[in-house]
C-alpha positions in Angstrom: -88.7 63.6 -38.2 -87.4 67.0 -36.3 -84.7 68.0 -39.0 -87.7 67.4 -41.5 -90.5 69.4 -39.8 -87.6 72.2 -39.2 -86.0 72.1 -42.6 -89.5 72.6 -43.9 -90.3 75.6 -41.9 -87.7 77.6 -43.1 -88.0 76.5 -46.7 -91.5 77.6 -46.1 -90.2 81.1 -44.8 -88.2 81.5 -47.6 -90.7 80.6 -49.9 -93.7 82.8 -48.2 -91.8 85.8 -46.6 -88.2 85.7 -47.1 -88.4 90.0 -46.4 -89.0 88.8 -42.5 -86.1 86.3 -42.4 -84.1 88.9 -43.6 -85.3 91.2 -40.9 -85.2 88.5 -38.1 -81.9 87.6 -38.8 -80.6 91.3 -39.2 -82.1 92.1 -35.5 -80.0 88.8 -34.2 -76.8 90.6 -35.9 -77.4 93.9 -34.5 -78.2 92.5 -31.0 -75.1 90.0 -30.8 -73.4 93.3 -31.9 -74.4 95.2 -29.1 -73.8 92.4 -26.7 -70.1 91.8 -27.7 -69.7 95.8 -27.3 -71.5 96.1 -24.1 -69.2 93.0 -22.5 -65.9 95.1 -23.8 -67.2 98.0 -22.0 -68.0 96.8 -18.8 -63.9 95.2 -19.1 -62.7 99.4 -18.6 -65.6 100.9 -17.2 -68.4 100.8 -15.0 -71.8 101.8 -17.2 -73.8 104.0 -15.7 -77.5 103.0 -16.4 -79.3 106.3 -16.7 -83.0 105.9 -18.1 -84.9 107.8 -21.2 -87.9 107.7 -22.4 -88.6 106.0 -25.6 -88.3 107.8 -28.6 -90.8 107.5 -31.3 -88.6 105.7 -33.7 -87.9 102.8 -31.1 -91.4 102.9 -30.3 -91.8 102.3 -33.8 -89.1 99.6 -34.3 -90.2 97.8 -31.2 -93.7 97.7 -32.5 -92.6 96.1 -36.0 -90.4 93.5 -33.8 -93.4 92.6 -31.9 -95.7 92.0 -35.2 -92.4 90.0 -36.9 -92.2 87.8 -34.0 -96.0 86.9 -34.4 -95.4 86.0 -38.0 -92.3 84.1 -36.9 -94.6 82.1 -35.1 -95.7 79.9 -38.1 -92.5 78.6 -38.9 -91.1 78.0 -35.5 -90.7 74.5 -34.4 -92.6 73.6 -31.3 -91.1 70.4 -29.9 -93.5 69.2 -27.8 -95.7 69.3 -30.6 -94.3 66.4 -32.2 -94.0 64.5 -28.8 -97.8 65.2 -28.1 -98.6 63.4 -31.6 -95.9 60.6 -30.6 -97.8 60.3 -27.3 -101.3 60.3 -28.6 -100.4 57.5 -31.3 -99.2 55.3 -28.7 -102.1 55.4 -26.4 -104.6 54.9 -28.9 -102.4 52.1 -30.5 -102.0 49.7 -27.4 -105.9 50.6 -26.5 -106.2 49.4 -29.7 -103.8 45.9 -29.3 -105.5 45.2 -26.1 -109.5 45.2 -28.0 -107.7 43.0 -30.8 -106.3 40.7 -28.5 -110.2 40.4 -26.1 -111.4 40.3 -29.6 -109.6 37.9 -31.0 -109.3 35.4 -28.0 -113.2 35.7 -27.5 -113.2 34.2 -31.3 -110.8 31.7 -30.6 -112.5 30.8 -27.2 -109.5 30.8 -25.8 -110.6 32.9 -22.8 -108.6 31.8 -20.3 -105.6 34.7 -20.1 -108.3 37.4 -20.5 -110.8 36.5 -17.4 -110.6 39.1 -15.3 -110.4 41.9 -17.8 -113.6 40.3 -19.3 -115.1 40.2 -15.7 -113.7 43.7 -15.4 -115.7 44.7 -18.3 -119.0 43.0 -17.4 -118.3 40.7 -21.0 -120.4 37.8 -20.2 -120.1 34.7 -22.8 -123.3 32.2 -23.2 -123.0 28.7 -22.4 -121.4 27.7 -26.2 -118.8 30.6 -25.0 -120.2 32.5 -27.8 -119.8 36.5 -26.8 -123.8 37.9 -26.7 -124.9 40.8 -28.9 -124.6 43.8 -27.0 -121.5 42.7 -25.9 -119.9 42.7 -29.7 -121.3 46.1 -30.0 -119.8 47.4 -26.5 -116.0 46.2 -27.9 -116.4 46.9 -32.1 -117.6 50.7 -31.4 -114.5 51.0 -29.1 -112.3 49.3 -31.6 -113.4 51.3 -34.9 -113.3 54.2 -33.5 -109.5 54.0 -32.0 -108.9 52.4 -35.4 -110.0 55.6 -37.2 -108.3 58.3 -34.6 -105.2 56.1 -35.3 -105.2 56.4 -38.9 -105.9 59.9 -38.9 -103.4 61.0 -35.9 -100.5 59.0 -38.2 -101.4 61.3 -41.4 -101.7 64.1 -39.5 -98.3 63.4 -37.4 -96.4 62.8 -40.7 -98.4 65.9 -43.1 -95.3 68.5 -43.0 -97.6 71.5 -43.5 -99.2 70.4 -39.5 -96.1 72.2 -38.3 -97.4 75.8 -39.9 -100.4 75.8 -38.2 -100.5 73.2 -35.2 -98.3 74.7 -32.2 -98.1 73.1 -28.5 -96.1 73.6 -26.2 -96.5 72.9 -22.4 -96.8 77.1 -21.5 -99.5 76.9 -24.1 -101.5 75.1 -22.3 -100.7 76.5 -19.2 -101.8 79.7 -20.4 -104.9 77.9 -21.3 -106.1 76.5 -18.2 -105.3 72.8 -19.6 -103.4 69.9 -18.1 -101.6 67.7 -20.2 -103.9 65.0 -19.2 -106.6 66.7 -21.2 -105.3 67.2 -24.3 -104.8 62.9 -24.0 -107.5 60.1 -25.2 -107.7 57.8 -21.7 -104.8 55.0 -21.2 -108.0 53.1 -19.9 -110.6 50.7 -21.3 -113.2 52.1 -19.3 -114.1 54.3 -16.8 -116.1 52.9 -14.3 -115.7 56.1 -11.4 -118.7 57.2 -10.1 -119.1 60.2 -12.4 -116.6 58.9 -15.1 -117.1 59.6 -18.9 -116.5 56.8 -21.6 -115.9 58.4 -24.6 -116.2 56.9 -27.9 -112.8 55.8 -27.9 -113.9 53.6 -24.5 -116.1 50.1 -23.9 -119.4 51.9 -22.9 -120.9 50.4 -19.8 -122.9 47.4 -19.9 -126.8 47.7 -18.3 -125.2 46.3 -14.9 -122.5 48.8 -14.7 -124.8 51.6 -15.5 -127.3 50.4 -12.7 -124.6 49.7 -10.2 -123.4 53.3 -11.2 -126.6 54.9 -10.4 -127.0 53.0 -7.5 -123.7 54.4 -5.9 -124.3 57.8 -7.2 -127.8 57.3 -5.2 -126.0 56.2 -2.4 -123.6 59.3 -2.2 -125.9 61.9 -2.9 -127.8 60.5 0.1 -124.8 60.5 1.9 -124.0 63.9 1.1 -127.2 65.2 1.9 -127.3 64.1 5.7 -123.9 65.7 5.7 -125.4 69.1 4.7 -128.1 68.8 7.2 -126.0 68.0 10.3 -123.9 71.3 9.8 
C-alpha cells in the first residue's frame, strides 16, 4: 500500500504541477552540487566563514523555496499517516469482534465464557436467559455504530486521493497540543471512571452504573470540599 500511495503522489505531481517538480528537483541538483564542492574544498583549505547580508535576489529565491515546499506538501507521503488508519481499523475491528461474540453468545444462551464481562457491563438476563430491552439497545448502538466507522475508515484508508489532503505525522500533532491517544476511538467497552465519557462507539452505562457514578462523584466532591476547608 506505501509504493501505491507514493507512486500516486508523484503521478499526481506530474499531472497537476510538473513546473514545481522541475524546480524541486533542480534545487536538489544545485545543492548536492555545492555540497560535493564544499567537501573538496575543505580537503586543501580551511574556509573562512565570513557573513553577508542577504541580497535581494536570495531573498527572493528563498522566498519562492519556502512557498514550493508548501505546495510540495500535498504530494508528500506521510508515513504515519497510513499507520494511524491501520491502527484505527484495528481498534474498532476487535471492539467490534468482542460485541459480536456477547451478542451472539447472549442468542445462543451460551453465557458461560462471557460472565464477568456481562457482570462488568451491568447486562442482566431474565429468568428464560432472555437479554431485557434496554440491554439490546445498550450493545446494538455500540455495535452499529463501530460497524459504520469501520466501513468508512476501510474506504477511506484504501481511496488514493486521502493521501493529497490527509497528512499526520507524530510533530503534527505535537504541534497541535494532541497525544496520540486522542486522535484514537477507546480500546475499551466502556468507561466506567468517575468522569469518563462513553462515546457512541462505547456500551452506554446502564441506570445502576449511572447512579453508582453519581453517587461516587457525590462522594468526592464531598471529599474535596472538606479538603478545601481545612487549608
Amino acid at each position: 500500500m506505501k509504493n501505491k500511495i507514493k507512486n500516486f503522489l508523484a503521478q499526481k505531481l506530474e499531472e497537476e504541477n510538473s513546473e514545481l517538480k522541475q524546480r524541486v528537483a533542480k534545487r536538489k541538483s544545485d545543492y548536492d552540487k555545492n555540497i560535493k564542492k564544499d567537501k573538496n574544498n575543505s580537503n586543501k583549505e580551511k574556509i573562512v566563514f565570513d557573513y553577508k547580508p542577504l541580497t535581494e535576489k536570495e531573498i527572493e529565491e528563498s522566498s519562492k523555496k519556502f512557498a514550493d515546499d508548501i505546495a510540495m506538501g500535498r504530494y508528500i507521503f506521510e508515513p504515519y499517516t497510513l499507520e494511524y488508519f491501520k491502527k484505527y481499523i484495528e481498534i474498532v475491528k476487535k471492539k467490534l469482534m468482542m460485541l459480536f461474540d456477547i451478542i451472539e453468545k447472549i442468542g445462543n444462551k451460551d453465557t458461560f465464557s462471557i460472565q464477568n464481562l456481562m457482570l462488568d457491563l451491568d447486562i442482566v438476563l431474565d429468568e428464560n436467559g432472555n437479554i431485557l430491552k434496554e440491554d439490546i439497545i445498550r450493545l446494538l448502538t455500540p455495535t452499529i455504530y463501530n460497524l459504520i466507522k469501520l466501513c468508512e475508515k476501510v474506504e477511506e484508508a484504501n481511496e488514493l486521493s486521502t493521501y493529497l489532503t490527509f497528512k499526520l505525522s507524530k510533530h503534527s500533532l505535537m504541534r497541535g497540543g494532541c497525544s496520540e491517544g486522542e486522535i484514537y476511538p477507546s480500546k475499551f467497552l466502556q468507561d466506567q471512571s468517575l468522569y469518563g465519557f462513553n462515546g457512541l462507539g462505547n456500551v452506554p452505562l446502564s441506570s445502576r452504573q449511572e447512579q453508582k457514578r453519581r453517587e461516587e462523584q457525590k462522594r468526592s466532591a464531598q471529599a474535596m470540599a472538606k479538603l478545601l476547608l481545612k487549608l
